[in-house]
C-alpha positions in Angstrom: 99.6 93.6 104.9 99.1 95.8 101.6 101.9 94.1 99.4 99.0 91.9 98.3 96.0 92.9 98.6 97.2 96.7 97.4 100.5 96.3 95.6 99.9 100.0 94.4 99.7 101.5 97.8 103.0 98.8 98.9 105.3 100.4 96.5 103.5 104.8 97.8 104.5 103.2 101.3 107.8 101.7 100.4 108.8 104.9 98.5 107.8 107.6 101.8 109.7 105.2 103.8 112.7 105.3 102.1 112.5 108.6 101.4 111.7 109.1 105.5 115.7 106.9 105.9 116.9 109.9 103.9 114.9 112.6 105.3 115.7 112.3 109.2 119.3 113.2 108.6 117.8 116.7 109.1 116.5 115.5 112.8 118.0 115.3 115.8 117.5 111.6 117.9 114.7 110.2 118.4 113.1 112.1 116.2 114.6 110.0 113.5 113.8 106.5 114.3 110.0 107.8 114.9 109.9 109.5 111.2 110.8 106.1 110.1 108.8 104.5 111.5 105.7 106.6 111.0 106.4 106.4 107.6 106.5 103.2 106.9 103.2 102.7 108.7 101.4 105.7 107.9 98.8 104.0 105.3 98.6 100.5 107.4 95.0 101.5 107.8 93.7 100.8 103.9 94.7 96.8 104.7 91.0 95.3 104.1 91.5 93.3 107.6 91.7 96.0 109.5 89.0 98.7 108.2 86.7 99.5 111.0 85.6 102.7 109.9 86.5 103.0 106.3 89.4 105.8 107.2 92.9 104.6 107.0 94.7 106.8 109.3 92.1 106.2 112.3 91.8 102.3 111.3 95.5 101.8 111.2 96.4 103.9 114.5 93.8 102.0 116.7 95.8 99.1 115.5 98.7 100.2 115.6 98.0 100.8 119.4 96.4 97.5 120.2 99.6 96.0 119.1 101.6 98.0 121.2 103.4 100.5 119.1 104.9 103.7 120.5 102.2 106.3 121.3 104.2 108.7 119.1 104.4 106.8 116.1 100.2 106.1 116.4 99.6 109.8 117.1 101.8 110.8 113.5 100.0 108.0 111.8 96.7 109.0 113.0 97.1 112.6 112.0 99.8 112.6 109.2 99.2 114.3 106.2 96.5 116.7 107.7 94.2 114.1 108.4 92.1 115.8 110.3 90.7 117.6 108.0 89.8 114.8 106.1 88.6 113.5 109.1 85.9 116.5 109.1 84.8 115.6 106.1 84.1 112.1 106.8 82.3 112.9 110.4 85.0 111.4 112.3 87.0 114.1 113.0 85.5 114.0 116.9 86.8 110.4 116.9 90.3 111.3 115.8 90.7 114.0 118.0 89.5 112.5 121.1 91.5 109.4 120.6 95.1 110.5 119.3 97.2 114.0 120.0 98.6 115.9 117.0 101.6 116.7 117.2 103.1 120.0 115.3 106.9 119.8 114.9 109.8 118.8 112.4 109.0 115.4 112.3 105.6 116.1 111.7 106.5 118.1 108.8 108.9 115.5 107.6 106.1 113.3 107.9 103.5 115.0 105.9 106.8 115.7 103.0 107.3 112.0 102.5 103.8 111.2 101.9 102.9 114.7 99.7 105.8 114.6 97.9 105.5 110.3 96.9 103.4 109.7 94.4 100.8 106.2 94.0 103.5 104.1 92.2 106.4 105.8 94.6 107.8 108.3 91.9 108.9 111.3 93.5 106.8 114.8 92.9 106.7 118.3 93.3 104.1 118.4 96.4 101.7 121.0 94.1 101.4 118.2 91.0 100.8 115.5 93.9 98.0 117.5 95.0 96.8 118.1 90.9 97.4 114.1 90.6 95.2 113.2 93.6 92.6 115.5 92.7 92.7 114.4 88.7 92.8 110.5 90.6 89.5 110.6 92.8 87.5 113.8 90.5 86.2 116.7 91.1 83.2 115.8 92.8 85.1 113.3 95.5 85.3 114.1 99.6 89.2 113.7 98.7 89.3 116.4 96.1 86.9 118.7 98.8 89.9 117.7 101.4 92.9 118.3 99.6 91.1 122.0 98.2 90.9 122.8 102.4 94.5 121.1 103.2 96.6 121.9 100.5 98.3 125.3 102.2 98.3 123.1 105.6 100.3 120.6 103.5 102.3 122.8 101.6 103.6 124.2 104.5 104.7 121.5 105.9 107.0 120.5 102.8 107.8 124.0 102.1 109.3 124.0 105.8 111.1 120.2 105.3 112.6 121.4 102.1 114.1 124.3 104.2 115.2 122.2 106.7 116.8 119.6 103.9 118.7 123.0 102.1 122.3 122.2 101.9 121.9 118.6 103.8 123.3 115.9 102.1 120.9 113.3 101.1 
């Protein structure tokens, strides 16, 4: 659904989801086939088709639901990557909440350190000069920069806690 009308965001998605096949070494069953597959899903949402409401990780878990996905996978896709806060800053953070659960665990964090640490063209980055390229990406001015400025220790947590978790692990 993105290869063509978003090759850029295609190769981000393809890049977190291989990274996620390497990653869930570090979980224990199921946990690993749900990091995959949250991964590879997690920016379904920006497909033109299915914006409803212009937010990718609400858009894509309603329809990630309606086709029957597990209620995991739509719940780490609807809040992955502290979405909720950007959520707040869009006015649908009532929506979000109300509709999907967040989860807080490992594969959350694994989550969140696939997608923070992948940059737009699926190079790999320190999760601090992701944050600097999204911010130097959308401006200073942009409700993205305002939400990555209130998520980033959120988010750096969560990678900060995955590249604990991934010391010593053979990738």
């Amino acid at each position: 659904m993105l290869g063509e009308s978003l090759p850029r965001r295609w190769r981000h998605v393809q890049a977190v989801g291989r990274k996620a096949e390497r990653v869930a070494a570090v979980l224990s069953e199921p946990d690993r086939d749900v990091l995959v597959a949250s991964a590879w899903l997690h920016d379904v949402g920006y497909a033109p088709e299915l914006a409803e409401v212009g937010f990718h990780p609400l858009d894509g878990a309603r329809w990630l639901r309606a086709q029957g996905l597990p209620e995991r996978v739509v719940c780490l896709v609807a809040h992955h990557t502290c979405a909720e806060l950007e959520a707040q800053e869009r006015g649908l953070a009532a929506e979000l909440v109300a509709e999907f659960v967040r989860e807080e665990s490992a594969t959350t964090d694994a989550l969140w350190y696939c997608d923070a640490t992948t940059g737009p063209d699926g190079q790999d980055f320190d999760v601090l000069d992701r944050l600097a390229e999204i911010r130097a990406r959308y401006g200073p001015a942009s409700l993205v920069t305002r939400f990555v400025d209130r998520a980033e220790p959120e988010i750096v947590a969560a990678v900060r806690r995955t590249e604990a978790r991934l010391a010593g692990q053979p990738m």
